[in-house]
C-alpha positions, 0 to 999 in steps of 0.5 A: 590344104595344110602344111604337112599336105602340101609337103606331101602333095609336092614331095610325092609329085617330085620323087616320081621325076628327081631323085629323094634329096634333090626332090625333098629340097626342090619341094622345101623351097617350092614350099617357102617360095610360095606361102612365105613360110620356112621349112621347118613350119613342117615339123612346128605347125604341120596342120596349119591351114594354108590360104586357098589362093596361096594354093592354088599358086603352089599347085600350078607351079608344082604341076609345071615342075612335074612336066620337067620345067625347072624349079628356077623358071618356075619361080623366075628367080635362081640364086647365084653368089649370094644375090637373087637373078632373074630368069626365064626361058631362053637364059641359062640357069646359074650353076654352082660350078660357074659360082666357083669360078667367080669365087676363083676370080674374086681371090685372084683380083683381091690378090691383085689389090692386096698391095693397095689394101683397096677391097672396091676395086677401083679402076679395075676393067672386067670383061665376062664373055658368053654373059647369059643372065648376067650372073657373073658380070652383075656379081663381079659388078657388086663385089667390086663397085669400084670396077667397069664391067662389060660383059657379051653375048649374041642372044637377045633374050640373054642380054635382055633379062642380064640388062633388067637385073638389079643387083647393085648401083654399078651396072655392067655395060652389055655388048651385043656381040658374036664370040666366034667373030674374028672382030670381037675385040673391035666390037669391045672396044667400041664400048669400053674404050681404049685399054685391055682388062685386068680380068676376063672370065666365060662360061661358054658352051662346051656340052658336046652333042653326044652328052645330051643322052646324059642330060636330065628332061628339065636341061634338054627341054627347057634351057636354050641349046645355044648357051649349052651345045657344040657339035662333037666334031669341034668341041673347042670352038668357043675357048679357040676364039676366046683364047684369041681374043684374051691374048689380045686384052688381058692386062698385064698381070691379069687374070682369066678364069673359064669354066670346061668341059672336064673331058678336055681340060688338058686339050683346052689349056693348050689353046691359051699356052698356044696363045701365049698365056700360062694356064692351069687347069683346077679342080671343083669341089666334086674333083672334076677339072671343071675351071682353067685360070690363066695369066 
């Protein structure tokens, strides 16, 4: 097999499940992944013969691809905030929208330090509810190594694959514990100690039951239901508890940042104003009301 027929082979295969951009990008990176090799090796050596192991590799994984697995599992590697995490079946996939959030907080905890001049966040405490594969606690871990981090969820698989990242020295410290426990601000605190949190970030579920329709194969048949669905009749469920449970360990002059459900921005903003914290309610890069950042 050469380069140009590999390119083909993967490009042909993807454009019949994803649509021309997303299938080209998906097969350059499948492509690099597997031979090592960048892109561009198309356009300079197009007929260069690939290694026969190599291959076969590169095969087995685009016919997985074509049964709907996602690219990340695949591969088990996804990107996120400039790091490489690890993920499987059973964890949720990091998305650029949950990378905008981090980016939100980081500016909000750098302007909280701006007086200090201090970038390693020492002393700061950051919670990271819902933490899935750990991206945002690992992330928020390695930009501030001076910070604590903790970070909680339910799931075992989750809390297992977030506890074997290694994306830096300052390792958060995870919590197995139920979001929608009345008690989960005494589960923290048997962990962090004593002391509320200058910044609180979730990316919780909040894809409404009635959206599946509108979700793509490689979501529905792959992703865990549980990071992802709540049931049309309490869409909310999981920013009332967390609202709750900010009120109760913000910092005073902290932050929190939560990514939403853009058909409920107002409606979740709302929770945390109820809970007695000034909320607003931003856009992403796409315009969508996607992040809330509270005070």
């Amino acid at each position: 097999m050469t380069v140009k027929d590999a390119f083909r082979k993967a490009e042909d295969g993807l454009l019949q499940i994803y649509e021309g951009r997303e299938a080209k990008s998906l097969a350059s990176n499948l492509f690099s992944h597997f031979f090592g090799m960048p892109s561009y090796t198309l356009i300079t050596e197009p007929d260069r013969e690939l290694p026969e192991v190599q291959c076969r590799n590169f095969v087995s994984a685009l016919e997985q691809m074509l049964s709907y697995r996602p690219y990340q599992y695949v591969t088990g590697e996804a990107e996120f905030a400039g790091h490489i995490f690890k993920v499987r079946e059973g964890v949720l996939i990091p998305r650029p929208e949950t990378e905008e959030l981090f980016m939100m907080a980081v500016s909000g905890l750098r302007g909280l330090n701006a007086e200090t001049g201090d970038l390693s966040g020492k002393g700061l405490r950051i919670l990271d509810l819902c933490t899935g594969s750990g991206c945002l606690a690992w992330s928020f871990a390695a930009e501030f190594p001076g910070a604590s981090v903790f970070a909680v969820d339910l799931s075992d698989a989750a809390l297992e694959i977030a506890g074997t990242q290694n994306i830096c020295v300052n390792r958060p410290h995870f919590i197995k514990a139920d979001v929608l426990d009345p008690t989960l601000s005494g589960s923290i605190a048997a962990v962090a100690g004593v002391g509320k949190f200058d910044l609180i970030v979730s990316n919780p579920p909040y894809v409404r039951d009635s959206e599946r329709t509108m979700m793509h194969r490689n979501v529905l048949d792959y992703e865990p239901e549980m990071a992802l669905f709540v049931p049309d009749a309490d869409p909310l469920l999981f920013y009332r508890a967390i609202a709750f449970c900010t009120a109760e360990l913000l910092a005073p002059g902290g932050i929190a940042c939560f990514e939403i459900n853009e058909a409920f921005g107002a409606r979740t903003a709302e929770l945390f104003i109820k809970a007695g914290l000034r909320s607003e309610v931003r856009k992403d890069i796409f315009g969508k009301e996607r992040i809330l950042f509270c005070r």
